[in-house]
C-alpha positions in Angstrom: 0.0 0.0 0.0 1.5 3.3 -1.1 -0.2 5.4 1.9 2.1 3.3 4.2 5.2 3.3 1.6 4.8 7.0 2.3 4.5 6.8 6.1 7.3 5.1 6.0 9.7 7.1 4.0 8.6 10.0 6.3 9.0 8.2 9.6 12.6 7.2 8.6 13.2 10.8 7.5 12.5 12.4 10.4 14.1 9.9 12.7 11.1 8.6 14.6 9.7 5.3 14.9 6.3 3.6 14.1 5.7 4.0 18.0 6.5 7.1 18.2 4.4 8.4 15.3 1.3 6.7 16.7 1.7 8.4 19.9 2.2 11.9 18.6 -0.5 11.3 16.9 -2.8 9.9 19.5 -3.6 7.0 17.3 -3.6 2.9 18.9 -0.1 1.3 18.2 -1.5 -1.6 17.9 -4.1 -1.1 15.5 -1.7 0.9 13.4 0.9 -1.9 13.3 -2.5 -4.6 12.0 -3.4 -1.5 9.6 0.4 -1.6 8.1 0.8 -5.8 8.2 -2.5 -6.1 6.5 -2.1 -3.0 4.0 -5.6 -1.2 5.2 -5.9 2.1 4.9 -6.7 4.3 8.1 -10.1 5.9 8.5 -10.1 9.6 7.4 -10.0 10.9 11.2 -6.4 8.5 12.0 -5.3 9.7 8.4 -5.9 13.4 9.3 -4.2 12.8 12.7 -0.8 10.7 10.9 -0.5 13.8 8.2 -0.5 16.1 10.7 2.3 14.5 12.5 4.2 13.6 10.0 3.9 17.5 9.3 2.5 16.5 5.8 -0.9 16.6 4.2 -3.5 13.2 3.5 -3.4 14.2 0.0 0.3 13.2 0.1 -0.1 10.4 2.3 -2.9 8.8 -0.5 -1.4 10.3 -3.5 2.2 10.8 -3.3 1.0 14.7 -4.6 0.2 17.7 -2.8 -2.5 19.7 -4.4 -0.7 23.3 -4.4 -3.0 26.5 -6.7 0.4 28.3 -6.6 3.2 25.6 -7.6 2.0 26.0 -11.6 2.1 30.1 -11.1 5.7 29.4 -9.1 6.9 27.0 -12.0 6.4 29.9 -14.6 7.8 32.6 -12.4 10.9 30.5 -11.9 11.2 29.8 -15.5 10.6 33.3 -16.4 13.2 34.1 -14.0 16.1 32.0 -15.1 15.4 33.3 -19.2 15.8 36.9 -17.5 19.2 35.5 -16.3 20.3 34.3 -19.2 19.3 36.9 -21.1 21.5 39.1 -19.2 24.9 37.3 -19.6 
């Protein structure tokens, strides 16, 4: 299951365990653990509350994307940017 691939990645990147991510985010262990054995998805509520301590969103979490208005507009501006640049050498 991808949503835990991602869990997992994040929990290794930020140097906290399974444990330790199940109690920051007031989540059962245990239940967790059976959740990531048997490749369930969490409810909505337990997905909300991993996101938010793994300081990401559920969007992420489901679809390895985050749903950002801006990052197109940003894209442009950078490109937009770096012709300016070259422009000027």
């Amino acid at each position: 299951m991808e949503f835990w691939d991602r869990v997992k990645t994040l929990i290794k990147s930020k140097n906290i365990t399974q444990e330790g991510l199940a109690k920051a985010a007031e989540i059962n262990f245990s239940n967790m653990k059976q959740q990531i054995f048997y490749e369930r998805c969490p409810d909505a509520i337990q997905a909300t509350k991993i996101a938010s301590a793994l300081g990401t969103t559920v969007e992420y979490l489901v679809t390895g994307e985050e749903n950002n208005p801006l990052a197109e507009e940003n894209k442009s501006l950078k490109e937009k940017i770096k012709k300016a640049i070259e422009d000027l050498r």
